[in-house]
C-alpha positions in Angstrom: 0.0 0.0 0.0 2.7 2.5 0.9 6.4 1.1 -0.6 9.3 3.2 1.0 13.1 3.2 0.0 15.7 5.4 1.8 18.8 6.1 0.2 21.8 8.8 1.4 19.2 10.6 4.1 16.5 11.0 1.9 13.0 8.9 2.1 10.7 8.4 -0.9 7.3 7.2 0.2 5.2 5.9 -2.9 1.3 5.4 -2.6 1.0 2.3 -4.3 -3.0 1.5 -5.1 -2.8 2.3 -8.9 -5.5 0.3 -9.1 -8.0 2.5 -7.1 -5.5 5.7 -8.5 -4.1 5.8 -5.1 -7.4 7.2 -3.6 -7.0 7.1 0.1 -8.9 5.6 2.9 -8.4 4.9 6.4 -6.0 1.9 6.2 -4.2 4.2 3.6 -3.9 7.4 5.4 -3.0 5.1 8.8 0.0 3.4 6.4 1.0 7.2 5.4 1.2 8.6 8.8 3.3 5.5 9.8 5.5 5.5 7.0 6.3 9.0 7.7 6.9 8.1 10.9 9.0 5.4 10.5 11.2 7.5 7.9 12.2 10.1 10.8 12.7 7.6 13.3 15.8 6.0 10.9 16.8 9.9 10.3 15.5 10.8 7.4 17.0 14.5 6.4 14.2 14.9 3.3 10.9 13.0 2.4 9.4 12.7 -1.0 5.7 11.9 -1.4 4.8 10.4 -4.5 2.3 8.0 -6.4 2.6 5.0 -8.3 1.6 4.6 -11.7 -0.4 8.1 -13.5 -1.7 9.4 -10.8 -0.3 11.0 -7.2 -4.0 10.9 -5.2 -7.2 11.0 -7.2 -8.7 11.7 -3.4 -10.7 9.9 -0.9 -11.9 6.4 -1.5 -15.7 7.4 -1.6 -17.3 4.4 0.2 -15.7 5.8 3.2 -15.5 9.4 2.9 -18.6 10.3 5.3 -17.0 8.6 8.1 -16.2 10.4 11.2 -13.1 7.7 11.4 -11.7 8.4 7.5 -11.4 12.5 8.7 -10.1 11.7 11.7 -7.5 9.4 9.8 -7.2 12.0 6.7 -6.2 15.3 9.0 -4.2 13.0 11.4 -1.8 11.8 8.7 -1.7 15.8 7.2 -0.9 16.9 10.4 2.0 14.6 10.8 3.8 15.7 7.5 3.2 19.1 9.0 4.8 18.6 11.8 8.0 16.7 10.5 10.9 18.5 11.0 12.7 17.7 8.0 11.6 19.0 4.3 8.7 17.1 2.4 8.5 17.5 -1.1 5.8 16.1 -3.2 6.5 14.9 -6.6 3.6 15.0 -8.0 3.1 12.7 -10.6 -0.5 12.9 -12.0 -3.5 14.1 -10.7 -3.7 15.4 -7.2 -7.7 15.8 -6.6 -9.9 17.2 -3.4 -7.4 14.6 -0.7 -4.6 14.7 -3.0 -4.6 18.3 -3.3 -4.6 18.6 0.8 -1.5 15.9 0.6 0.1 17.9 -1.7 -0.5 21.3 -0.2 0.8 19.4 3.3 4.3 19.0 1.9 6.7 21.4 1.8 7.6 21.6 -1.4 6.1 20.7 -4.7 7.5 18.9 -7.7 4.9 19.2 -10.6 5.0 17.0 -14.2 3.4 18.0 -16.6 0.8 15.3 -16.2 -0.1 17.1 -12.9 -3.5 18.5 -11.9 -5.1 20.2 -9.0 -8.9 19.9 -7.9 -11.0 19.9 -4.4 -14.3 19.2 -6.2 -15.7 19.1 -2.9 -19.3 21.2 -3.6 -20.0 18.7 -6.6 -19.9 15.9 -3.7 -21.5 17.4 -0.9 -18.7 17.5 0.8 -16.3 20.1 2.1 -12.2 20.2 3.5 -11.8 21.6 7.0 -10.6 25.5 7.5 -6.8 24.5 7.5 -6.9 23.7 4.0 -8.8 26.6 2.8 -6.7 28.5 4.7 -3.3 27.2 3.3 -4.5 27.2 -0.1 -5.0 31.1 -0.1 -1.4 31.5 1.5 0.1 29.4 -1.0 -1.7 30.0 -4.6 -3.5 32.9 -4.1 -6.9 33.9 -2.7 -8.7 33.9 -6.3 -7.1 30.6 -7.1 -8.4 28.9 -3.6 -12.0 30.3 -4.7 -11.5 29.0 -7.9 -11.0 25.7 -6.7 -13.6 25.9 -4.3 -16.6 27.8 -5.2 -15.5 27.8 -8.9 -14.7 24.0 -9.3 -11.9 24.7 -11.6 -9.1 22.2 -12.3 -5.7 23.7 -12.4 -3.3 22.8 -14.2 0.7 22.1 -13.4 2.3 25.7 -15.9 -0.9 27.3 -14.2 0.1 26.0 -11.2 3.2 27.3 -11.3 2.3 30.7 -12.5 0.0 30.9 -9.4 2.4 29.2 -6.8 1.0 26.5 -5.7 3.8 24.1 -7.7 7.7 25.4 -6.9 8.9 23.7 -9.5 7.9 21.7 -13.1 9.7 18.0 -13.4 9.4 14.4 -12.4 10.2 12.3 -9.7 14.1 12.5 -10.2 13.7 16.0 -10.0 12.1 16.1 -6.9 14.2 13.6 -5.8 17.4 15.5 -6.7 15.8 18.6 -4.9 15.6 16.8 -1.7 18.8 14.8 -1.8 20.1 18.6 -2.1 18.3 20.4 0.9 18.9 17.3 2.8 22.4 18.4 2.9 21.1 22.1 4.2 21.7 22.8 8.2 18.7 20.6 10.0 18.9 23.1 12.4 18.2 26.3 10.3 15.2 23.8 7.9 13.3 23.0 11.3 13.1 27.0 12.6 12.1 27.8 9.1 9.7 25.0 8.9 8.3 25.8 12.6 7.6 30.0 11.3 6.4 29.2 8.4 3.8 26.6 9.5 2.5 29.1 12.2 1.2 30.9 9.3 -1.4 27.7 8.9 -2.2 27.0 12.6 -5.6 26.3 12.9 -6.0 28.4 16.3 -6.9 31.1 13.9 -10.4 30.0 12.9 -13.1 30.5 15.2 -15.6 28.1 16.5 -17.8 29.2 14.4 -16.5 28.4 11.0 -15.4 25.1 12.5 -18.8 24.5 13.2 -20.2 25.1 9.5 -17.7 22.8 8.3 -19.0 20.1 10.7 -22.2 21.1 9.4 -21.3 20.0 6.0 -21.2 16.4 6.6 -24.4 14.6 7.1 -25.1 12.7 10.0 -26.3 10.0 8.4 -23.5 7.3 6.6 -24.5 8.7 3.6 -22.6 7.4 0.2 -21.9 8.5 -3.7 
């Protein structure tokens, strides 16, 4: 489900359910957060987040999705990427839609080929992503790119993507993997303060009870499917 490999400080963690296009459910977002895990316990220095086959995330697995248990599971595997201390750079292979934007937007960096797209269809579904990503996707692409992913359902692609900001750089995995086998060699040190300001730009302390209740409010009660 999640194939690792580790090789001179850097760790590259592969989603590998082509056949579902690496959509994620619980057992998948539990495998992520450990993998991630397990990658800074042996010292990883850099982490790249990619997906196997032609597509990096094409979201949630939607027999699960209205589960209290698959959000709790979703945002507790996005808040450990967060939280490393060491640079995550997704190479983003393919498309990166509504969960796979959020994993992508969770890294650090972002590695874009040209295959690469970015959606949160989330309206078409009924559904709706917590204030954390709304949030982060205004800080990194732009507030009129955020609304047009999310009120406009527009589907970005990677050399708009780039324009905007929300893809650092255009290449493939041996790009991004170059990347991090180069800021691996950086001063941890300096990369984990950076890291630390930068992500207190995100913190969800800034929303108010308020909007985190209409986002609750979004989900039915009910185990509802599509």
């Amino acid at each position: 489900m999640i194939t690792s490999d580790f090789d001179d400080g850097v760790a590259m963690l592969v989603l590998d359910m082509h056949e579902r296009r690496n959509a994620l459910d619980i057992t998948a977002c539990d495998a992520l957060r450990e993998a991630f895990e397990t990658a800074l316990a042996k010292g990883a220095r850099a982490i790249v987040v990619t997906g196997q086959g032609s597509c990096f995330c094409a979201g949630a697995d939607l027999s699960g999705v209205y589960d209290q248990g698959f959000r709790t599971a979703l945002y507790g595997m996005l808040r450990t990427i967060t939280a490393a201390s060491v640079p995550v750079i997704a190479a983003v292979n393919g498309p990166a839609i509504g969960a796979g934007t959020q994993l992508a937007i969770a890294c650090d960096l972002r590695v874009a080929a040209q295959t690469a797209r970015f959606a949160v269809p989330t309206a078409r579904k009924g559904l709706a992503v917590d204030p954390w990503t709304v949030r982060r996707l205004a800080l990194l692409a732009g507030g009129g790119s955020a609304r047009a992913l999310l009120i406009g359902g527009e589907t970005i692609g990677a050399e708009v993507a780039f324009a905007r900001g929300l893809v650092d750089r255009l290449g493939d995995l041996p790009d991004a993997l170059a990347w991090a086998r180069e800021v691996a060699a950086f001063a941890s040190q300096s990369l984990a303060y950076s890291k630390k300001a930068l992500e207190s730009m995100f913190e969800p302390r800034l929303w108010d009870a308020e909007l985190d209740a209409a986002f609750e409010r979004c989900w039915p009660d009910t185990g509802a499917t599509s």
